[in-house]
C-alpha positions in Angstrom: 0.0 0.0 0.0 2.6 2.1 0.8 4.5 1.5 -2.6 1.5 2.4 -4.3 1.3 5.5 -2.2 4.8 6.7 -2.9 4.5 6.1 -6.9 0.8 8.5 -6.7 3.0 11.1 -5.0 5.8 10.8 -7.5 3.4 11.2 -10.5 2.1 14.2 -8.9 5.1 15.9 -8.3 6.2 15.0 -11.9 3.3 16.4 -13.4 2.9 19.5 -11.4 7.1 20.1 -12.5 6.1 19.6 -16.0 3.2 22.1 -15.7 5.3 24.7 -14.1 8.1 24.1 -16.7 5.9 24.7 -19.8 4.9 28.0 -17.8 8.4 29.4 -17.6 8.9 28.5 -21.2 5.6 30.0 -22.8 6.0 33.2 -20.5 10.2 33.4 -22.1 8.2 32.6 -25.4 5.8 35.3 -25.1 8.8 37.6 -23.8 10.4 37.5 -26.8 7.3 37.9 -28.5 7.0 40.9 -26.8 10.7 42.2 -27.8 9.1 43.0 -31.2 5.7 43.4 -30.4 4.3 46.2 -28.9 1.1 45.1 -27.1 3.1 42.5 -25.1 5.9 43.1 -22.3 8.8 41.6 -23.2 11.1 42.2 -20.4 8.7 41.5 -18.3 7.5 38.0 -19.5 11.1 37.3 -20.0 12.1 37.8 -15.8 9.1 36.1 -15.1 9.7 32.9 -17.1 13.0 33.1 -15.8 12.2 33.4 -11.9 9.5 30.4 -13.1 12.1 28.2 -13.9 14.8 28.4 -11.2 18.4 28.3 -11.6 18.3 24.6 -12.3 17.0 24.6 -16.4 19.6 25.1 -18.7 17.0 27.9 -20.1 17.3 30.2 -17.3 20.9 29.5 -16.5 21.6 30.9 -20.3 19.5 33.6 -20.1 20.8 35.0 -16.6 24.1 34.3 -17.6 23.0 36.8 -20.2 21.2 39.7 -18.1 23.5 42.6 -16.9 25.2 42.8 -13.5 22.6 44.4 -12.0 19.5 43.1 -13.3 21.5 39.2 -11.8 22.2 41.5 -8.3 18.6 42.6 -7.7 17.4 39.2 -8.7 19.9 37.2 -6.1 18.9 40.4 -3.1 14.9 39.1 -3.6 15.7 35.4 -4.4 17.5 35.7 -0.5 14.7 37.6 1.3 
């Protein structure tokens, strides 16, 4: 019972990762969308997908590794609040 239990859990967790993964990416999507568009935020989008995501995806690393020192220093000062 407890097996059974533990592999529920698992699948949950799994599918509630792979939910908030395709919201990081469609919100960087839409970001860049919004580079050229006008209607949409870009920068915005783009911070948000990013802070979606974590440091652990190979998406956001890039695109922090990409931001300017500052942007990365205010981002670390709220990620440690």
């Amino acid at each position: 019972m407890d097996s059974i239990l533990k592999k529920i859990t698992d699948y949950i967790k799994r599918i509630g990762y792979f939910f908030i993964f395709i919201g990081g990416v469609l919100a960087i999507i839409f970001g860049i969308a919004g580079l050229v568009l006008p209607i949409i935020p870009g920068w915005l989008l783009i911070i948000i997908g990013v802070l979606i995501l974590g440091e652990k995806n190979k998406i956001s690393k890039f695109i922090l590794n990409k931001l300017p020192k500052q942007v990365k220093e205010a981002l670390m000062k709220r990620k440690n609040k």
